[in-house]
Phi, psi and omega in degrees: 000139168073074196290056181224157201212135164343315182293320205258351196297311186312325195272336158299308204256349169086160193318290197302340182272330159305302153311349167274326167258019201247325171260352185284294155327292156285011164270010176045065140270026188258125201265297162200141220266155116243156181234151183231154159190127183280128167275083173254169183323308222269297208162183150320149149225144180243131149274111183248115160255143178200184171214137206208109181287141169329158117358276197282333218228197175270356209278159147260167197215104154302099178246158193217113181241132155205142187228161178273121185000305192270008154085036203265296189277061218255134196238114194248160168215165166185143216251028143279166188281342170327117212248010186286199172286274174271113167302182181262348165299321171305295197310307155346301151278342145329272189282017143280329179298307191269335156337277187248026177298315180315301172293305178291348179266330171299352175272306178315305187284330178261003156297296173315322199264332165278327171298300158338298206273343191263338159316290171325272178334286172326306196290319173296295161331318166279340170272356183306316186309340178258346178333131157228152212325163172234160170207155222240129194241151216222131144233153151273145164251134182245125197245122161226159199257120245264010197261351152257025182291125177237037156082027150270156147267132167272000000 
């Protein structure tokens, strides 16, 4: 799943920016990764959102990728002043992406398989109202026993 590789991150964003988010990625300036992935008629889409602290400064940065399982297209955003197709933060995130797929796509399925079960759970819970009530009807017996009665009442 998902056909993307360093050689092609390179061949969208060009040597220097690629070298430029290639260090960016080994200084772990990619802060945190999230994946998303769509299941369509067509193929897969991975929506990758992250935040990948500046270079220079204290600021962070949004970046925002999404490409089709076989990658011929990859379309990025990211709130740096950078005005090309790919900054070096997408790229930073690519290859964290490409990197760590294995771990980030098992988190997206067990993210997904917990999100599934707390719907469920929500959805029963909210129908519980029309559900109807049982009430539980209870008596006590009181027995005593008169040969240890020491002359308490009840």
């Amino acid at each position: 799943m998902f056909d993307i590789n360093r050689k092609l991150i390179e061949e969208f964003s060009g040597d220097t920016v690629y070298k430029r988010g290639l260090k960016c990625y080994e200084n772990k300036q990619v802060k945190s990764i999230d994946v998303d992935v769509i299941d369509r008629l067509n193929g897969k889409i991975a929506e990758i959102n992250s935040v990948v602290k500046s270079s220079e400064s204290n600021k962070e940065y949004r970046v925002f990728i999404r490409f089709r399982d076989k990658a011929t297209f990859i379309q990025s955003d990211c709130d740096c002043p950078y005005w090309g197709y790919m900054c070096k933060h997408a790229v930073a995130t690519l290859i964290k992406f490409i990197d760590e797929k294995e771990v980030i796509l098992k988190d997206v399925e067990e993210k997904r398989n917990r999100e599934f079960i707390n719907n469920i759970k929500n959805n029963l819970l909210d129908k519980s109202n029309i559900l109807p009530k049982i009430y539980l009807n209870t008596s006590y017996k009181l027995q005593i026993d008169s040969e240890h009665e020491s002359g308490t009442s009840i």
